[in-house]
N, C-alpha and C positions, 0 to 999 in steps of 0.2 A: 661623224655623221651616222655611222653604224649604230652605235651602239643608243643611239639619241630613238635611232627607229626602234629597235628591240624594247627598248620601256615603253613606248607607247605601246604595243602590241601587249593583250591582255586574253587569257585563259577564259573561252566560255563553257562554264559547270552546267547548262541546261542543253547540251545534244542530246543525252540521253531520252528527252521526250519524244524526238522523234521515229528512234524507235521503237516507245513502249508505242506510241500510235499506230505505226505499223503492228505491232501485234495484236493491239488491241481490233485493229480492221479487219486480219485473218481471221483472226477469232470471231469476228462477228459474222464475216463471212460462212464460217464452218458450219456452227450454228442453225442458221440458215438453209445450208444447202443440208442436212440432217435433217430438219425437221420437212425440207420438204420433199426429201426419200420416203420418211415414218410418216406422213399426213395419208390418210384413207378417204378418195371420193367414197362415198355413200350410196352414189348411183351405181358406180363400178361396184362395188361390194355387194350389194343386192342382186346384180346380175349373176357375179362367180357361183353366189349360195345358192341362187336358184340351177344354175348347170349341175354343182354339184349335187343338189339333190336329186335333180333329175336324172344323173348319171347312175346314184344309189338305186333308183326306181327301178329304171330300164336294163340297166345293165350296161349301158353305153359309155362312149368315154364323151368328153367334154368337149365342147366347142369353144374355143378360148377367143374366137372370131368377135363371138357374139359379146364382148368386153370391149366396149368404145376407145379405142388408142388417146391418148392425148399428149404422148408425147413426154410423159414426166419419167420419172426413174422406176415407178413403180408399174409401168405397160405392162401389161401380158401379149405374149406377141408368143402364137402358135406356129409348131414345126414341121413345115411341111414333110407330108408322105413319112411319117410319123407311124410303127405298126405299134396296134394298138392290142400289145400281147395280154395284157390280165384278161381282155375279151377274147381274143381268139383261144387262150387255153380255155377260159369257162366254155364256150362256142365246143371244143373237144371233148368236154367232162360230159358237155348236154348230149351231146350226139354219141356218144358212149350207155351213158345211161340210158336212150331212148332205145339203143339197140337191144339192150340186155332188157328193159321193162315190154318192148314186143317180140323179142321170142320167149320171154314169159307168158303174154298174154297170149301165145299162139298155145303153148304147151298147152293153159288152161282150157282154151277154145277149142282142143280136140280131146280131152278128157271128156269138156260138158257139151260136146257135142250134140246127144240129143237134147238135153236140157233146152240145149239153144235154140234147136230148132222148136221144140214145142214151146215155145214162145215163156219157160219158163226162165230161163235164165238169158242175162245180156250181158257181154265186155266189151267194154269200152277201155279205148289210151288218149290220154292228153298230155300238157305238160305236168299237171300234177302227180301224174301215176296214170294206174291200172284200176280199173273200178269194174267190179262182180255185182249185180245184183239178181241176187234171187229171192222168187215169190214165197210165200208163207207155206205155198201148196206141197211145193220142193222140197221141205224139210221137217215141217211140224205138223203133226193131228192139228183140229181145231181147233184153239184155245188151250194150248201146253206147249210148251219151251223146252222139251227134249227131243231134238231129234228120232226122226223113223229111222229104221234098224238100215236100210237100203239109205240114207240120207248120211248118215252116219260113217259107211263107205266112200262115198262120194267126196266129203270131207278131210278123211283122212288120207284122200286120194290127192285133192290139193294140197293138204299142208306139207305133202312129201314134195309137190313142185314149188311152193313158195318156201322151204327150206332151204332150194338153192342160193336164195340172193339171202343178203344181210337188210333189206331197205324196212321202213317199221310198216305194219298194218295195223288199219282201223277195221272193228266189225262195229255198225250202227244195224240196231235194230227200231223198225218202224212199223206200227198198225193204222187201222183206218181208224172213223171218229166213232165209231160206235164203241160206248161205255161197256167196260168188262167190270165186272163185280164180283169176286168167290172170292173163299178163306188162301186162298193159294196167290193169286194176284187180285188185288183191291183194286187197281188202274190200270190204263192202258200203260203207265209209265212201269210198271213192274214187269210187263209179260213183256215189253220190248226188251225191257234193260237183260231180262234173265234169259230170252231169247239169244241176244250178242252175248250176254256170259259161258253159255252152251259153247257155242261157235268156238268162241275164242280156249273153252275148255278143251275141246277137243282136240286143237289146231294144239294148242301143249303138248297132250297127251301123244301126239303125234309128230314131234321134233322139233317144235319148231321154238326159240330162245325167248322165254314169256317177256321179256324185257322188249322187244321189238311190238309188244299188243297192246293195244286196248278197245275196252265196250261199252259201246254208249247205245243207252237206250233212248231213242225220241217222241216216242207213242205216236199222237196222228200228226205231231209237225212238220212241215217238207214234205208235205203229197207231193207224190208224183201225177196225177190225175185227181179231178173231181172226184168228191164222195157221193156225190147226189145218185151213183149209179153203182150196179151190182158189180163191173165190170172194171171200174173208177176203185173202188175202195178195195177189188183184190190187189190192184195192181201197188197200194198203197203198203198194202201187206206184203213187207220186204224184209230183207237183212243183206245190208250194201257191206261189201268187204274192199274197200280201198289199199291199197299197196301205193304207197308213197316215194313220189321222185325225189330220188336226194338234192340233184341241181335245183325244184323248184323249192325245197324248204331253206336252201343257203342264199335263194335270191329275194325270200322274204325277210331275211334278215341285215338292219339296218342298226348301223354304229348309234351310239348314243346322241354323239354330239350331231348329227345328224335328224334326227327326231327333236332333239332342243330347241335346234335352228326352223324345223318343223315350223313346231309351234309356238315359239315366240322369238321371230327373226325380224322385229325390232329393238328388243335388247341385243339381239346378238351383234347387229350395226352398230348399238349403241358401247356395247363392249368393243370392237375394234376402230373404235374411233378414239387419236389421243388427246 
């Protein structure tokens, strides 16, 4: 009877299907849950970019809040009480810098002392810098772009206090709208420009790294006061010497890929999308 059962019993060669099914289900499984790790909402993506720009702008960090949770693998979920060090060092560089650009500006403010009070010369600080402006009366004859011999002093009296810092200067020189015309300057654009080349001449001659200068002449553009008046158009007649904050020129500068996204952050969605 044994051996009557044994023959009937027969070898099935098709187990292995079930499982290459199993595998083939993991596998499909995997798949799956891959792509929907790599899948980019569109809404969530246009929020991040705009944080991140706006973080480039201001200087702030990101609010990762502001990304609608949904739950998938790809959340951004922000950590609380999180210090937010590349700001607080920048926040120290500013507060650093502002110290050193106003006790410059005070240095300057007690050299031109009477300047200042005689309403010819004014300093101001912002976050850009330090900004000098003096009237035309302060330093040049009528109509000529060399320094008076007493002006001249005065000059080489600041460039020995703006020698102390390394930050760059700007000298712009500026006249009112009344047309100048002689063999020496044809336009207002010549007497301003040779007016800040003066400036800036001197400010060499007098230590300071010509690499850190330049002179732009703007003739009557950027009034400071209407020209309609005698009073109006002296005041226009200037030569502004700005001294430039280092923190504010590294906060105007922005990454590439960030101007990109700028200006065409439809493709840029459309690039991280698979």
């Amino acid at each position: 009877m044994a051996r009557r059962k044994q023959e009937e019993e027969h070898e099935n060669h098709e187990r292995w299907l079930v499982s290459y099914a199993d595998f083939i289900t993991l596998l499909f499984a995997f798949f799956v849950v891959m792509y929907a790790i790599s899948s980019v909402n569109e809404g969530k993506y246009r929020v991040l970019s705009s944080a991140i720009l706006d973080a480039f702008r201001t200087g702030s960090t990101m609010n990762l809040q502001t990304v609608p949770p949904s739950g998938g693998a790809n959340t951004m979920v922000e950590v609380p009480h999180a210090k937010p060090i590349a700001r607080s060092v920048k926040s120290e560089m500013q507060v650093r810098e502002n110290q050193k650009l106003g006790a410059l500006a005070s240095d300057l403010q007690k050299l031109m002392d009477p300047l200042v009070k005689g309403g010819q010369v004014k300093i101001t600080q912002s976050d850009k810098g330090v900004v000098i402006e003096i009237r035309d009366t302060a330093l040049f004859p009528v109509g000529q772009a060399i320094p008076a011999p007493q002006s001249q002093r005065v000059l080489a009296q600041m460039a020995q206090i703006l020698a102390r810092v390394d930050n760059s200067v700007s000298v712009e020189g500026f006249t009112d709208n009344i047309p100048i015309s002689n063999p020496v300057f044809p336009s207002n654009w010549e007497l301003s420009a040779a007016r800040a080349g003066s400036v800036v001449r001197l400010f060499v001659e007098n230590g300071i790294d010509p690499s850190r200068l330049v002179a732009v002449g703007r003739a009557s553009n950027q009034p400071v006061a209407a020209n309609d008046s005698a009073e109006g158009r002296a005041r226009n007649r200037r030569v502004s010497i700005t001294v430039s904050s280092k923190t504010h020129e590294e906060a105007q500068a922005l990454p590439i890929e960030a101007l990109q996204e700028a200006q065409h952050p439809a493709s840029a969605s459309a690039a991280g999308t698979p």
